[in-house]
C-alpha positions as CSV (number, residue, x, y, z in Angstrom):
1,X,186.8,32.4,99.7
2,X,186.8,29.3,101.6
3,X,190.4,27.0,101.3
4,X,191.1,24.2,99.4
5,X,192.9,22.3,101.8
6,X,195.4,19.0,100.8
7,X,194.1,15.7,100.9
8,X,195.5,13.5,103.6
9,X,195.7,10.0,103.0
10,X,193.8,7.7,105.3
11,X,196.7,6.2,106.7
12,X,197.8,9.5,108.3
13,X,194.5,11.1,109.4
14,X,195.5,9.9,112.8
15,X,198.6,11.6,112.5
16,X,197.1,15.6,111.7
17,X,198.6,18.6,114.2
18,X,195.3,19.7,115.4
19,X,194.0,23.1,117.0
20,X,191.7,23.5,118.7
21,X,190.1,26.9,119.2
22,X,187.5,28.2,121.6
23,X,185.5,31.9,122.2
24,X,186.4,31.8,125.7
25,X,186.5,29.8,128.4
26,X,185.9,31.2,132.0
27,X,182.8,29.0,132.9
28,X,181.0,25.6,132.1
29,X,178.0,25.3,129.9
30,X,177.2,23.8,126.8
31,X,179.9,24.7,124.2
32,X,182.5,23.4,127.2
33,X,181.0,20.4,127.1
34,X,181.4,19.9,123.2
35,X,184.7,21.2,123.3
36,X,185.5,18.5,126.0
37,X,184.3,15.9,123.8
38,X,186.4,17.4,120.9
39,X,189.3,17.0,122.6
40,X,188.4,13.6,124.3
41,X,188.4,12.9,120.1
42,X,191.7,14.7,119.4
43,X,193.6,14.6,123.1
44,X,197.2,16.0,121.7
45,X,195.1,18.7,120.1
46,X,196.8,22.8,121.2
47,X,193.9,24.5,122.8
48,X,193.4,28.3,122.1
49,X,190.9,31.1,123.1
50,X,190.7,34.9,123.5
51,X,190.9,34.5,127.3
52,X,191.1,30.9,129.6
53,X,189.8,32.0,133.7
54,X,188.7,28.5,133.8
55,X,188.6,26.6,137.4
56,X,190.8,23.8,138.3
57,X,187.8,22.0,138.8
58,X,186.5,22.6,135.0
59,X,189.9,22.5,133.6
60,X,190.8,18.7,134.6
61,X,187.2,18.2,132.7
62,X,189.7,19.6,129.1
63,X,191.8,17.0,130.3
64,X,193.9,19.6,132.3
65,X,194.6,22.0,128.9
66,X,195.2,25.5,129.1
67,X,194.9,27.2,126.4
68,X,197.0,30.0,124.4
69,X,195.2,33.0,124.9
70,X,195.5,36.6,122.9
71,X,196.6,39.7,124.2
72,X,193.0,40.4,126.2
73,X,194.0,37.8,128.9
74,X,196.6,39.9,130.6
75,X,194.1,43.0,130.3
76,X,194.1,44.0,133.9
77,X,190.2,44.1,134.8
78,X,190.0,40.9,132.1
79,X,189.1,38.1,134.8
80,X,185.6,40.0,135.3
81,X,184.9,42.3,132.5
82,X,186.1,41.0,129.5
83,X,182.6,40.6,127.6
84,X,183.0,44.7,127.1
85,X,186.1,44.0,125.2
86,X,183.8,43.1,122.6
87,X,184.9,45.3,119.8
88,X,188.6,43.8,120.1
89,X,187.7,40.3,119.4
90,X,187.9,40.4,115.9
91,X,191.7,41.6,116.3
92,X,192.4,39.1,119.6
93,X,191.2,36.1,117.8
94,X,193.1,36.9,114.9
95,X,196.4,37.4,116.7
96,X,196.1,33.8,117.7
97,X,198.9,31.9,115.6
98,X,197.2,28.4,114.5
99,X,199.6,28.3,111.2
100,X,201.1,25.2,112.2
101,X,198.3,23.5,112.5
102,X,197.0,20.6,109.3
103,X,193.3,20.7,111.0
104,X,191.7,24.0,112.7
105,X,188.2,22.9,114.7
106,X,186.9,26.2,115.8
107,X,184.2,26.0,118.2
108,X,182.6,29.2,118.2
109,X,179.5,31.4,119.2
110,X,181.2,34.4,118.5
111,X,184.8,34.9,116.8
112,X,186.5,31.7,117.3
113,X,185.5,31.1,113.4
114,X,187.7,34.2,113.0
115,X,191.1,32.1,113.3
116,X,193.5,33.3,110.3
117,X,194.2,30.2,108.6
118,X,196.4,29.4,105.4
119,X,195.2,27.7,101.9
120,X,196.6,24.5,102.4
121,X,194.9,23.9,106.0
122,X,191.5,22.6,106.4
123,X,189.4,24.6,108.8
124,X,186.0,23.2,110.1
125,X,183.4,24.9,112.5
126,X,181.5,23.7,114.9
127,X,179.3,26.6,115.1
128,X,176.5,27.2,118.5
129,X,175.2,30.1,116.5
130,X,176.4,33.0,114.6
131,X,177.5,35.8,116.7
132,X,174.5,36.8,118.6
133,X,175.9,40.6,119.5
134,X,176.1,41.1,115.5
135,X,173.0,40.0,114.5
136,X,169.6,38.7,116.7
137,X,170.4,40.0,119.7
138,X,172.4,43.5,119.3
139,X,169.5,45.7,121.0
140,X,169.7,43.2,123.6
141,X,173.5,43.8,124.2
142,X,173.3,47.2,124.2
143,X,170.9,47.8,126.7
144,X,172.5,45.4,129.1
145,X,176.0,47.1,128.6
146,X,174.2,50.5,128.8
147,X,175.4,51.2,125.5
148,X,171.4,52.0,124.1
149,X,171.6,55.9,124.2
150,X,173.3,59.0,123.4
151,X,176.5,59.5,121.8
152,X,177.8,56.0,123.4
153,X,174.4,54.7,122.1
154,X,175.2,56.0,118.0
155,X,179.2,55.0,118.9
156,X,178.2,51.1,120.0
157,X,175.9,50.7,117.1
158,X,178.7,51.7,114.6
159,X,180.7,49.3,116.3
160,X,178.8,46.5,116.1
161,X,178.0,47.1,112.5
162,X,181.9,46.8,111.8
163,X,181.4,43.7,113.9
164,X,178.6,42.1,111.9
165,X,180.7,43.0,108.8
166,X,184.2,41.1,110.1
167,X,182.3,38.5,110.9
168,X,180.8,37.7,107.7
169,X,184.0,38.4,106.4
170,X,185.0,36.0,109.0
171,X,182.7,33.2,108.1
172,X,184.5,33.1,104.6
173,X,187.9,31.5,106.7
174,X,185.6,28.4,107.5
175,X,186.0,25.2,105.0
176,X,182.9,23.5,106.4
177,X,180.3,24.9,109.2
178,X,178.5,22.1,111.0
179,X,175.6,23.4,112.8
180,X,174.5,22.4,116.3
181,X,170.7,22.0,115.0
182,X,168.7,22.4,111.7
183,X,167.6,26.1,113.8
184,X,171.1,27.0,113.8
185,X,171.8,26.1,110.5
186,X,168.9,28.1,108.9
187,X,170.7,30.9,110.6
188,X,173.8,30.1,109.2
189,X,172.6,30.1,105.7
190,X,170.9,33.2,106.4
191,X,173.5,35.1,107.9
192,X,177.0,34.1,105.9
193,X,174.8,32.8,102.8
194,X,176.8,29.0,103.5
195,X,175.5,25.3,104.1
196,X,175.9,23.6,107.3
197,X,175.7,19.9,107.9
198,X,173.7,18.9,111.7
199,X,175.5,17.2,114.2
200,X,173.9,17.6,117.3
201,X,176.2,18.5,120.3
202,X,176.6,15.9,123.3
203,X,174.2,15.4,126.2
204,X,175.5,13.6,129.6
205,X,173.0,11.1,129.5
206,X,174.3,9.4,132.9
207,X,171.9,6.5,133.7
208,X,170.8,7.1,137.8
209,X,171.5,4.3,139.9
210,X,168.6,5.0,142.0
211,X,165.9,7.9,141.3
212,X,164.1,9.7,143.9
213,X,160.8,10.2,144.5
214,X,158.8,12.8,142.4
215,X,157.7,15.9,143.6
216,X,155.0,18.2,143.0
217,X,157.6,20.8,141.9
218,X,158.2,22.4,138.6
219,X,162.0,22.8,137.8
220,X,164.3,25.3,135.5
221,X,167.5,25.4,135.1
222,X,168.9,28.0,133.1
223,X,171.9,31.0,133.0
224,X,169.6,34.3,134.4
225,X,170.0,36.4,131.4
226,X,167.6,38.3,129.9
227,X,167.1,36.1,126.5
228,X,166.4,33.3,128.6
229,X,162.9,34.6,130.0
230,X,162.9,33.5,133.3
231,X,160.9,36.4,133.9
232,X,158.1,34.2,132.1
233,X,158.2,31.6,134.0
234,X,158.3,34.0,137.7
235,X,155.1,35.7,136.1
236,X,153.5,32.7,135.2
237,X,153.7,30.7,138.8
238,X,152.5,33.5,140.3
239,X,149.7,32.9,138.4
240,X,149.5,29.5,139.3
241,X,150.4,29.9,143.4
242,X,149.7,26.6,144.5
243,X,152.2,25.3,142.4
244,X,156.0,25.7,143.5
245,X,158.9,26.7,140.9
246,X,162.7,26.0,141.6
247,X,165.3,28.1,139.5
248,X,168.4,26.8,139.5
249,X,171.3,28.6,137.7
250,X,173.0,31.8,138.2
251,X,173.9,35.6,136.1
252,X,173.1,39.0,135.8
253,X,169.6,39.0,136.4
254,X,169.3,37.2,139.4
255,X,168.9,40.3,142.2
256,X,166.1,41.4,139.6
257,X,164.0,38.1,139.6
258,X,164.5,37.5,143.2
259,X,163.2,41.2,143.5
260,X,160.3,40.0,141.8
261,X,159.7,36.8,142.4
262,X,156.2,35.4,144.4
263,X,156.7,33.2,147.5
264,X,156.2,30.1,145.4
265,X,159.2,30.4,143.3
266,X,162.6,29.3,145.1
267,X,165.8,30.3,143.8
268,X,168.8,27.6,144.1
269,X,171.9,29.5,142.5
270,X,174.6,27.4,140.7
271,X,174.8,24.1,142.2
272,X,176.9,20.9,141.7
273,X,175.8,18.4,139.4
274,X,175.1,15.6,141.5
275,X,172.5,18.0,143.6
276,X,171.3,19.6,140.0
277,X,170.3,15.8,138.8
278,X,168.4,15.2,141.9
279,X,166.2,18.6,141.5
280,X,165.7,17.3,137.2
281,X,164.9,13.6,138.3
282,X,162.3,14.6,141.3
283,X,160.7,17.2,139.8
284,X,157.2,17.2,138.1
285,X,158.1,18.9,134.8
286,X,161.2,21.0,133.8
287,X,160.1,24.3,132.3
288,X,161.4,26.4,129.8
289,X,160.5,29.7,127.8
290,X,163.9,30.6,125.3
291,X,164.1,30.6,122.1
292,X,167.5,28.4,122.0
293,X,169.9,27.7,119.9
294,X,169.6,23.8,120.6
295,X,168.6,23.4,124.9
296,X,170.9,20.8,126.4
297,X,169.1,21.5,130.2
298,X,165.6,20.3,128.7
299,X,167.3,17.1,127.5
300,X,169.2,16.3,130.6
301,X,165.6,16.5,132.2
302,X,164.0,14.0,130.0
303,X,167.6,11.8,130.3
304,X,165.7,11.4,133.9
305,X,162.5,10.5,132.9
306,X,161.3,14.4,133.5
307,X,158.6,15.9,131.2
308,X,159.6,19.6,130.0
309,X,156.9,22.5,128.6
310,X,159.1,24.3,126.6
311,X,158.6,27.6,124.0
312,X,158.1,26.0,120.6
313,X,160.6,28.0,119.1
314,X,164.6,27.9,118.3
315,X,165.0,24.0,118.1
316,X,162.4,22.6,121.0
317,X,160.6,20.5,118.2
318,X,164.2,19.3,117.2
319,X,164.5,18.0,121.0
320,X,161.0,18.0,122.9
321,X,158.1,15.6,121.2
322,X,154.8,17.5,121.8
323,X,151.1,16.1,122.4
324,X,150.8,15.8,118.8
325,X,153.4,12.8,118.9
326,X,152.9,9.0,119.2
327,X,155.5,9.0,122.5
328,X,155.0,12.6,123.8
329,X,158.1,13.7,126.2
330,X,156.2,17.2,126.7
331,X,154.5,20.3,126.1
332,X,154.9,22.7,123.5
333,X,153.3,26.4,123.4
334,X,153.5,28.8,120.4
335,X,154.2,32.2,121.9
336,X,156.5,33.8,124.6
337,X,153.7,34.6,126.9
338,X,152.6,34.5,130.8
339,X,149.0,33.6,129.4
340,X,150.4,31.1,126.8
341,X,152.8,29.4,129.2
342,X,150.0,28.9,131.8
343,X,147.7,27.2,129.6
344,X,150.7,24.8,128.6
345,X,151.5,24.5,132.4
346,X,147.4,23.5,133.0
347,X,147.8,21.8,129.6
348,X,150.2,19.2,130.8
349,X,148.8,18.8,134.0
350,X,145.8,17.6,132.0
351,X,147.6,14.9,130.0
352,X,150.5,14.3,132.3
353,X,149.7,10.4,132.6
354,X,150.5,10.4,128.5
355,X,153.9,11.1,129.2
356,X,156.0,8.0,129.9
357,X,159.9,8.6,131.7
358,X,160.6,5.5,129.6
359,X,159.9,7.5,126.3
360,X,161.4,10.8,127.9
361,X,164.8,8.7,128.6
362,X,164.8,7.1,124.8
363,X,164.7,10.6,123.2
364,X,167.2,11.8,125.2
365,X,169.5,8.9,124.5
366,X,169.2,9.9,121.3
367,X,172.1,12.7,122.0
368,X,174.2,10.8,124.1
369,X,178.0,11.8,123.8
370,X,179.2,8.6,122.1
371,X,176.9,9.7,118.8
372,X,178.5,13.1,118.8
373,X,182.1,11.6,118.9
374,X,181.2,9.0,116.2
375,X,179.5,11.5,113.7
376,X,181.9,14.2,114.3
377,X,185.0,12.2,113.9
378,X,183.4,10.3,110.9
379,X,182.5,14.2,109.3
380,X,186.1,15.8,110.0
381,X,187.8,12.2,108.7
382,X,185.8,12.2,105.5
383,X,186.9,15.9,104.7
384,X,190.4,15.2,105.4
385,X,190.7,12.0,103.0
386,X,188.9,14.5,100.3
387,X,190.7,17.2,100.7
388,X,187.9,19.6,102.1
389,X,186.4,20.5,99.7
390,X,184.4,24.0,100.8
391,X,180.4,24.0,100.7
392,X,180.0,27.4,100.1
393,X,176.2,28.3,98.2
394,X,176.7,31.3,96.2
């Protein structure tokens, strides 16, 4: 059952020992940027997660923290293969001591919810989804780890069966989830059977002093994994040859798509940010074919005045306003298809001039990082001064 933590009167919330804990932090993508504006809200906030390989570069970004990490940190092939620790992260993230703490944010895609906490403290989650490996995408995970056949095959399923069952149990240790998008919290309520309230995550929405010129060139940028279906968007410019594609992003699929890739699509790899604006903010239209969880790259596109033809699924209509809009910011198609993604592609091309940058930069602003600080310190203050009161729906 969810705790019943002590109110704290109003005149002390300021005052809470906070921790902070995190899946994992050995790169920088979405959930590091929410985390960095958690702790931009709580700055004396401890930091803790299963494993920290951050860069100095990132790090100064968490306001320099490192964090406590659990006994897979000193693992020695940790650094590059720790994702195949997967079945010891329900004990790792439990060995992390957060007892001390009056206020637990876990920010979690996986078992940072997992964080053993006592009655009296109140534990909130900012939750990116639940634990993909458990639930949507466990055949996925499998076959990538090689783990899809034979005896390993029947032993990996077991295992993440057990997982899927902690982490339900898991999701019982969380006072309140709030839920990165209404997508997310539909899978929330259908996973642990628990309300969530939305609070959008953060989007650097960093005006350009001066913008380039646009291209003819269609842009992605996106981590090269398989749920990502960059694979789409390769097939579906080599439909389209007199068009050009830029990928930018990097991950285990890259030597594949490269492999496969037509003469008109360009691969970029990981780039800095100042280079990655320029590509979003000259580019004809961003592209996109995941199902995601919420899409922060499609937003930073518009932030620039870029149209995106995105999949209509996960939370796209949350982020992207389609054709059928008054102020359209892009285009919408209703399957994960080459054919489908083409049309969309000619689609836009057709109605391009409906799309204004001006109304592609006002929906973006609308998830600009101070409206994340102000509605998630305004959410964690109210629950405080009540006492956290859990929202669990039986």
């Amino acid at each position: 059952m969810p705790h019943h933590a002590i109110a704290i009167p109003k005149s002390t919330i300021a005052a809470v020992k906070v921790a902070v804990v995190h899946d994992w932090l050995d790169t920088w993508r979405g959930g590091e940027s929410a985390l960095a504006e958690i702790l931009n809200l709580y700055p004396d906030a401890d930091l803790f997660a299963l494993v920290d390989f951050l860069s100095d570069a990132d790090r100064q970004r968490l306001h320099g923290k490192r964090a406590t990490t659990s006994f897979l940190q000193r693992l020695p092939l940790a650094p590059a293969r720790f994702r195949l620790l997967l079945p010891w992260f329900p004990r790792a993230i439990e060995s992390l001591d957060v007892s001390d703490y009056d206020l637990v944010i876990s920010s979690s895609h996986a078992v940072a919810k997992g964080a053993r906490t006592r009655p009296e403290q109140l534990h909130i989650c900012y939750c990116y989804t639940p634990m993909r490996y458990a639930w949507d995408l466990r055949d996925q995970y499998l076959k990538q780890t090689r783990l899809d056949r034979g005896v390993r095959g029947v032993i990996a399923r077991r295992t993440l069966a057990r997982l899927s069952e902690w982490d339900r149990a898991a999701s019982e240790r969380v006072d309140h989830f709030v839920a990165i998008s209404f997508h997310i919290a539909d899978r929330i309520r259908r996973s642990y059977a628990r309300e969530s309230t939305v609070i959008y995550p953060p989007v650097a929405i960093e005006p350009p002093t001066s913008l380039p010129s646009r291209t003819a060139t269609y842009i992605t940028v996106s981590q090269l994994v398989p749920y990502k279906r960059v694979d789409l968007l390769i097939e579906a410019f080599r439909r389209l040859p007199e068009r050009e594609l830029v990928i930018v992003g990097e991950g285990p699929e890259h030597s594949r798509l490269v492999a496969s890739a037509p003469p008109n699509t360009r691969f970029v790899g990981r780039v800095p940010d100042a280079e990655r604006n320029r590509w979003l903010a000259s580019a004809r239209a961003f592209v996109f074919a995941a199902e995601e969880d919420f899409g922060i790259a499609p937003l930073e596109a518009q932030a620039f005045g870029t149209p995106v033809i995105a999949y209509a699924g996960g939370a796209s209509r949350e982020t992207i306003a389609g054709l059928d809009q008054t102020a359209p910011t892009g285009v919408l198609f209703d399957e994960q298809s080459v054919a489908a993604l083409v049309e969309a592609i000619q689609q836009f091309e057709h109605y391009a001039e409906r799309i204004d940058p001006d109304a592609c930069r006002a929906n973006a602003r609308r998830f600009e990082a101070a409206r994340f600080r102000r509605e998630f310190r305004a959410f964690i203050d109210a629950h405080l001064s009540a006492g956290g009161t859990p929202m669990r729906t039986r």
